[in-house]
N, CA, C and O of each residue as an XYZ file, in Angstrom:
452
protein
N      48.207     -7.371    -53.190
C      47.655     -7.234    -51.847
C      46.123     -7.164    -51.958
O      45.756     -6.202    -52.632
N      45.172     -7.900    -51.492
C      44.138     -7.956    -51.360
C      43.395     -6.370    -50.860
O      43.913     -5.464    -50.206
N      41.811     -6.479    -51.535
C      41.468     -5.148    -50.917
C      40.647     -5.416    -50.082
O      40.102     -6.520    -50.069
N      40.270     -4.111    -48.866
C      39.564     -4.051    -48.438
C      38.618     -4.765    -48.292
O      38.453     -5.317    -47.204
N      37.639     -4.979    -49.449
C      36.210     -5.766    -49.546
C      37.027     -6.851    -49.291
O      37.186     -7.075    -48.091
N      37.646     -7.662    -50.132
C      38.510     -8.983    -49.705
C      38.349     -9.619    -48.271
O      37.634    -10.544    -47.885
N      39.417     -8.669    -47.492
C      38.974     -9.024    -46.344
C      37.800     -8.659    -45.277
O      37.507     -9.314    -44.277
N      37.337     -7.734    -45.627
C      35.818     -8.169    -44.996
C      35.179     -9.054    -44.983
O      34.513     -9.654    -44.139
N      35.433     -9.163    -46.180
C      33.995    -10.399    -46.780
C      35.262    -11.927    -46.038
O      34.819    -13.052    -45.810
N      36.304    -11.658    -45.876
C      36.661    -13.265    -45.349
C      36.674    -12.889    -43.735
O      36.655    -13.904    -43.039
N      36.697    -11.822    -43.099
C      36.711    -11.778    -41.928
C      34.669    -12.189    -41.090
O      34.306    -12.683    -40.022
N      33.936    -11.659    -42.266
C      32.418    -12.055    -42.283
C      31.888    -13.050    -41.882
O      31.102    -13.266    -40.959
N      32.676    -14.079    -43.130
C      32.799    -15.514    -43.271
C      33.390    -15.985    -42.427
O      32.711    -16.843    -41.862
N      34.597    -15.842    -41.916
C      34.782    -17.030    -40.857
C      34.112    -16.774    -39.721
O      33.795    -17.719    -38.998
N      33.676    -15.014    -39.257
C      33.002    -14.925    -37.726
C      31.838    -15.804    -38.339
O      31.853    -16.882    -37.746
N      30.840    -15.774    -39.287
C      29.490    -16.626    -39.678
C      29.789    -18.220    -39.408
O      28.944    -18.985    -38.942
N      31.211    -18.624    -39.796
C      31.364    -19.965    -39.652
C      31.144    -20.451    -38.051
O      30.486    -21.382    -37.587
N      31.955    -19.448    -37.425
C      32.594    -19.721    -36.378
C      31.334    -19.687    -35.218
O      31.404    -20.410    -34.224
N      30.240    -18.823    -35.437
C      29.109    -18.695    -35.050
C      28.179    -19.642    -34.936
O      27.429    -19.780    -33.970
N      28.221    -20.524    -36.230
C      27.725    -21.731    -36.591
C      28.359    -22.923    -35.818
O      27.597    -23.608    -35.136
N      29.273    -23.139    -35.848
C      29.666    -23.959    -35.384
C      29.514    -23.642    -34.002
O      28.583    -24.299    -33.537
N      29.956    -23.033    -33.309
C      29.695    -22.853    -31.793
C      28.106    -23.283    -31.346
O      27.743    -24.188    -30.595
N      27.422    -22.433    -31.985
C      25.785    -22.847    -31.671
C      25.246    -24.402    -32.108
O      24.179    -24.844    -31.683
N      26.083    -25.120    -32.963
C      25.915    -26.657    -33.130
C      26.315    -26.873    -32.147
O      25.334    -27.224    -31.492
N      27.562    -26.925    -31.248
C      28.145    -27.307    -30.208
C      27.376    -26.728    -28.988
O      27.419    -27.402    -27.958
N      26.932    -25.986    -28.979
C      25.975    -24.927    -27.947
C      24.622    -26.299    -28.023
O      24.227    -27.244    -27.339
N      24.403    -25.817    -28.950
C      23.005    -26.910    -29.029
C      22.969    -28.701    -28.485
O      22.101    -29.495    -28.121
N      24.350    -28.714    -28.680
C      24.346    -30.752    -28.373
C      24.409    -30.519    -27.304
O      23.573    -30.960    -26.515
N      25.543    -29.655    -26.883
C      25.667    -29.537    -25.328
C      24.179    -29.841    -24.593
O      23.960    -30.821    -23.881
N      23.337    -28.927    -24.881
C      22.230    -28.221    -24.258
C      21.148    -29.763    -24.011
O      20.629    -30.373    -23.076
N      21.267    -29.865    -25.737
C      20.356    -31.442    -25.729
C      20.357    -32.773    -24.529
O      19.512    -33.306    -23.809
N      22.129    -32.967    -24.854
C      22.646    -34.085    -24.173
C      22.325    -33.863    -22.303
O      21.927    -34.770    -21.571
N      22.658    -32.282    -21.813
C      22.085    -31.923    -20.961
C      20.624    -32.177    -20.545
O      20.400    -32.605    -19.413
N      19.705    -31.955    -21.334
C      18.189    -31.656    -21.071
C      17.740    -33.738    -20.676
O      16.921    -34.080    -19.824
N      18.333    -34.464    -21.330
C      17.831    -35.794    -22.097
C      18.403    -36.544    -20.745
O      17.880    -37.453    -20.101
N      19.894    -35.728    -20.490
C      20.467    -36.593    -18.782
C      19.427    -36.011    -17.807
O      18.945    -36.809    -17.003
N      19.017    -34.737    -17.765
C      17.841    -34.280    -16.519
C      16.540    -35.402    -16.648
O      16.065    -35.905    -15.630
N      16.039    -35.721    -17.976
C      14.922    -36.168    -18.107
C      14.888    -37.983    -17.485
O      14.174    -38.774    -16.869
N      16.104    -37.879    -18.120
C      16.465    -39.304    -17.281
C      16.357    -39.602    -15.848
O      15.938    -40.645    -15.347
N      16.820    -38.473    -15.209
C      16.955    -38.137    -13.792
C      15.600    -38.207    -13.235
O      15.202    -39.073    -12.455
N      14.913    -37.202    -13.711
C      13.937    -37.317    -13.471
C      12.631    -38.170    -13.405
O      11.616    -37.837    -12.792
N      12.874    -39.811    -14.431
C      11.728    -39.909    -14.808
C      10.934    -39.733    -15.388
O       9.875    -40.356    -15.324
N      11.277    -38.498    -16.415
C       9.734    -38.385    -18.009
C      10.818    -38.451    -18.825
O      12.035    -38.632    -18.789
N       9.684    -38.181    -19.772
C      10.050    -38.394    -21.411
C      10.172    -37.199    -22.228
O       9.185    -36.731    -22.796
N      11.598    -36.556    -22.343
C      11.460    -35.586    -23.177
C      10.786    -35.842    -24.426
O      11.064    -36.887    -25.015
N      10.030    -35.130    -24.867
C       9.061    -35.371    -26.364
C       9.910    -34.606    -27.255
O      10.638    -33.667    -26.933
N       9.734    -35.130    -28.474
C       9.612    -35.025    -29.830
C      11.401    -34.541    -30.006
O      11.758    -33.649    -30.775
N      12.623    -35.563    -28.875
C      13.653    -35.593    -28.769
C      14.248    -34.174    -29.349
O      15.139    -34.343    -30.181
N      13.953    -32.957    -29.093
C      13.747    -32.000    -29.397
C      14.327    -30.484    -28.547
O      13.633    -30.400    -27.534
N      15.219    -29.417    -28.594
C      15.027    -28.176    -28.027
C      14.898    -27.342    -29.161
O      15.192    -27.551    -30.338
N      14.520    -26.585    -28.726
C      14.099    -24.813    -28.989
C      15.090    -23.749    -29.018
O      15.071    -23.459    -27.822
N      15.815    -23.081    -29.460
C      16.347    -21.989    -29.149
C      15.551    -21.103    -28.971
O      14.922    -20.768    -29.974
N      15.264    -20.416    -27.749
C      14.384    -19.026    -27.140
C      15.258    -17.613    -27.258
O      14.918    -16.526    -27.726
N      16.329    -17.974    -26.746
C      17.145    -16.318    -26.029
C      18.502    -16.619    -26.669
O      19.193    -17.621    -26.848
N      18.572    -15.402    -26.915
C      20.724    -15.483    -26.710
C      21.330    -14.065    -26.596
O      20.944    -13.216    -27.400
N      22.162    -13.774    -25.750
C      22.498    -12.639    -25.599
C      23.916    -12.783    -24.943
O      24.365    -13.902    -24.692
N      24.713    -11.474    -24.630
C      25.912    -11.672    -24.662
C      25.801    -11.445    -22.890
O      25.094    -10.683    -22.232
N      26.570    -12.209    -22.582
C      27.142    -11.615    -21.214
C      28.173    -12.346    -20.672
O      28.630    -13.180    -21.454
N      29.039    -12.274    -18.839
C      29.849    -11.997    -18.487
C      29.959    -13.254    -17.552
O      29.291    -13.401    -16.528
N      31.146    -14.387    -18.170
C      31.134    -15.174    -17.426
C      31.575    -15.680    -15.879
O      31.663    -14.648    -15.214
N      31.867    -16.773    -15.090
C      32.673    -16.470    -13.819
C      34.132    -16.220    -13.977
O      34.766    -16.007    -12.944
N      34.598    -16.215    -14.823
C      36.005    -15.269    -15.138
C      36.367    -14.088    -15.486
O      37.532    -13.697    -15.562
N      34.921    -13.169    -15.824
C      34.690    -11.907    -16.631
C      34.893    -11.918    -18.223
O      34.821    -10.946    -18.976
N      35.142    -13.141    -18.523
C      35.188    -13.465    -19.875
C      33.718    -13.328    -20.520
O      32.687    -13.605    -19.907
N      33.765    -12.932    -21.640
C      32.328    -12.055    -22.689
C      31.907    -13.551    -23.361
O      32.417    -14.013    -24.381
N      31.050    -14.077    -22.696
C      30.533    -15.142    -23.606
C      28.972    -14.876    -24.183
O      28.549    -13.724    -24.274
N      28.037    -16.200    -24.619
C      27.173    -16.029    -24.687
C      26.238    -17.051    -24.108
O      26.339    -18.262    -23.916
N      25.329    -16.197    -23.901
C      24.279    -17.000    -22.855
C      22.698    -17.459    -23.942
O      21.850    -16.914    -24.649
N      23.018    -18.536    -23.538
C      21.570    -19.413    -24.197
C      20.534    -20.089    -23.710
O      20.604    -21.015    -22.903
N      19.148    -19.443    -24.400
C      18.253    -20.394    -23.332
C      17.509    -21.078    -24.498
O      17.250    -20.504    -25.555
N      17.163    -22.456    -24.186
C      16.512    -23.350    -25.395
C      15.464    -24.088    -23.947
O      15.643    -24.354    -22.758
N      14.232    -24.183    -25.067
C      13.259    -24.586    -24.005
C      12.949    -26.094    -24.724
O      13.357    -26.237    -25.877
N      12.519    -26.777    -24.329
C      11.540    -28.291    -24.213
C      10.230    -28.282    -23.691
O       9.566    -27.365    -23.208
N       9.979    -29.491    -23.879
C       8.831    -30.118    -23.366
C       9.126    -31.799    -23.026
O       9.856    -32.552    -23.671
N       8.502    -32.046    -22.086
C       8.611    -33.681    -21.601
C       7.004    -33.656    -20.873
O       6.128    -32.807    -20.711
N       7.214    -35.274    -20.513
C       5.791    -35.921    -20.301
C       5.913    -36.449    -18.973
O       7.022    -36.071    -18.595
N       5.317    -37.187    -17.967
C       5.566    -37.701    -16.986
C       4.375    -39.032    -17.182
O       4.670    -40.179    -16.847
N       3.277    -38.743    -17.657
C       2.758    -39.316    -17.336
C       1.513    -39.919    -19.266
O       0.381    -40.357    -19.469
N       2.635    -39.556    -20.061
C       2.335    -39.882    -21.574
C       1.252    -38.665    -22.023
O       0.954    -38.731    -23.216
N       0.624    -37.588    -21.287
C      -0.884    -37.390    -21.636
C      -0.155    -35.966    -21.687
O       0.149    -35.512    -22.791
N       0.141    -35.231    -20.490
C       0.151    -33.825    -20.264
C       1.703    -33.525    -20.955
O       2.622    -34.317    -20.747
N       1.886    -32.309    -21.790
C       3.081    -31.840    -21.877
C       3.235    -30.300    -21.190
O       2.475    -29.336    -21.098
N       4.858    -30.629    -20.685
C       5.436    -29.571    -19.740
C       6.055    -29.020    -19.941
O       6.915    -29.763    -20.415
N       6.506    -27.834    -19.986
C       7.662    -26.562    -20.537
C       8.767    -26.760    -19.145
O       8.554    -26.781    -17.933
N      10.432    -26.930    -20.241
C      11.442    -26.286    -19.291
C      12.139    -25.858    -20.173
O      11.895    -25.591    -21.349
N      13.353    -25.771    -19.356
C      14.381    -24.290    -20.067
C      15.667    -24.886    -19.754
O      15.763    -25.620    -18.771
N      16.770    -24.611    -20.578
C      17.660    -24.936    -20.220
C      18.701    -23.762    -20.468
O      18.601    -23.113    -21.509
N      19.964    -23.390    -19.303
C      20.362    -21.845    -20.074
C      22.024    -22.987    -20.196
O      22.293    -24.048    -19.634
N      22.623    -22.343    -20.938
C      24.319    -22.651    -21.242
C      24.934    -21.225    -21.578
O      24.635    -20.516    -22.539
N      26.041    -20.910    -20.380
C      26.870    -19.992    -20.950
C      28.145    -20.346    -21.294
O      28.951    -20.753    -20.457
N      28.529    -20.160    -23.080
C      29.136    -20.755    -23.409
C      28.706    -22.817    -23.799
O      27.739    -23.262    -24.417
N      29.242    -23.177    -23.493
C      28.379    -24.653    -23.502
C      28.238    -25.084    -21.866
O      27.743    -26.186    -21.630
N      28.617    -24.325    -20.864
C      28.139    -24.766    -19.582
C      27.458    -24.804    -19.067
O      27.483    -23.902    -18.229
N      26.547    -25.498    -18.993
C      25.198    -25.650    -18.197
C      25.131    -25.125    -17.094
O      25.891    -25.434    -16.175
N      24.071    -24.109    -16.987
C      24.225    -23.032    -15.676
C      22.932    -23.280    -15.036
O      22.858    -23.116    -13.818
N      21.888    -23.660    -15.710
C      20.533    -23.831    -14.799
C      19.666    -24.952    -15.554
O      19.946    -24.868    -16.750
N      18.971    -25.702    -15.390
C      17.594    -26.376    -16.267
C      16.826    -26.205    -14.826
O      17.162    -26.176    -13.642
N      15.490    -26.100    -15.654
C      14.121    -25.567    -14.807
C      13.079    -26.742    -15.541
O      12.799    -26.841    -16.736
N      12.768    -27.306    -14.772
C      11.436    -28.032    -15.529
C      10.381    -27.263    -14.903
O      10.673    -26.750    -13.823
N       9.212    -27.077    -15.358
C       7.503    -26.593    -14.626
C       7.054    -28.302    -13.680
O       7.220    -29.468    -14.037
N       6.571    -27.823    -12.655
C       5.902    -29.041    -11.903
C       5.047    -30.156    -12.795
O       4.437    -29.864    -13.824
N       5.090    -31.000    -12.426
C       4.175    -31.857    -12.924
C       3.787    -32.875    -11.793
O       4.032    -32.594    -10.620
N       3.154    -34.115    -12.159
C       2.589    -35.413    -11.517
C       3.714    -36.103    -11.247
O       4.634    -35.752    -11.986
N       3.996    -36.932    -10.492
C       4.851    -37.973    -10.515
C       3.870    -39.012    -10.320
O       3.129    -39.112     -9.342
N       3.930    -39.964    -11.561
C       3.355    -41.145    -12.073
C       4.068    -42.604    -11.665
O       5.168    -43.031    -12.018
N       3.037    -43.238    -10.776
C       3.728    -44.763    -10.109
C       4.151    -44.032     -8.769
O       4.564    -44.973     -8.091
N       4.265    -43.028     -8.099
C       4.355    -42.994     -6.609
C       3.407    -42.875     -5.696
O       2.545    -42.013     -5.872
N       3.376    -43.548     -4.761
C       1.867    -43.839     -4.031
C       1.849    -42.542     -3.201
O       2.885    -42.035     -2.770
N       0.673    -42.050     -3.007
C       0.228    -40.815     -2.391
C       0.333    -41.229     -0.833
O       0.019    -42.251     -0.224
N       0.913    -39.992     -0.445
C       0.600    -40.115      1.363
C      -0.029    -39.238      1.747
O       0.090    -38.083      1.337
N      -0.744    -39.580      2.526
C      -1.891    -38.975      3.178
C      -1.448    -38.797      5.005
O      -1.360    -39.697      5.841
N      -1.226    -37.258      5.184
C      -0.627    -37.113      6.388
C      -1.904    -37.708      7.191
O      -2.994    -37.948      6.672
N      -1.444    -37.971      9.054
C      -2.150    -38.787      9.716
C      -2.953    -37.338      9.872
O      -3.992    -37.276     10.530
């Protein structure tokens, strides 16, 4: 019968695996998310790239204990200026993206009468 340490050390290991792997899956999610907004939008996410910022535990719309993630970016609108957003996933569900204002480049200005 295995001891003690035994299974710690394999109960360790698979929560570490299992951790890992979720946050790879956490992360594409998040990406594939950020890259469809940018599309939407019109700029260029730079340096095809997120950030992990935050992670903390909390309480999903089922009361289920997940975890909440925020990974930030940057994109361009107009090739010159770069812009900070955020993207949160609880669990891998995309719950908010925030871009900061920018220019919109190629739309003609109106000038109220």
């Amino acid at each position: 019968m295995p001891g003690l340490e035994v299974v710690t050390t394999t109960l360790g290991l698979v929560a570490a695996l299992w951790y890992w792997w979720d946050s790879v899956s956490a992360r594409d999610a998040a990406l594939g998310a950020v890259q469809k907004a940018c599309r939407e939008a019109n700029v260029q996410l730079l340096d095809r790239a997120i950030s992990r910022e935050r992670i903390r535990p909390v309480r999903d719309d089922r009361g289920r204990l997940n975890l909440l993630r925020i990974y930030g970016f940057e994109f361009t609108s107009d090739g010159a200026r770069r812009h900070r957003g955020l993207i949160a996933l609880v669990g891998r569900r995309v719950v908010e993206v925030r871009m900061e204002p920018y220019r919109l480049v190629g739309v003609a200005e109106v000038n109220p009468p």
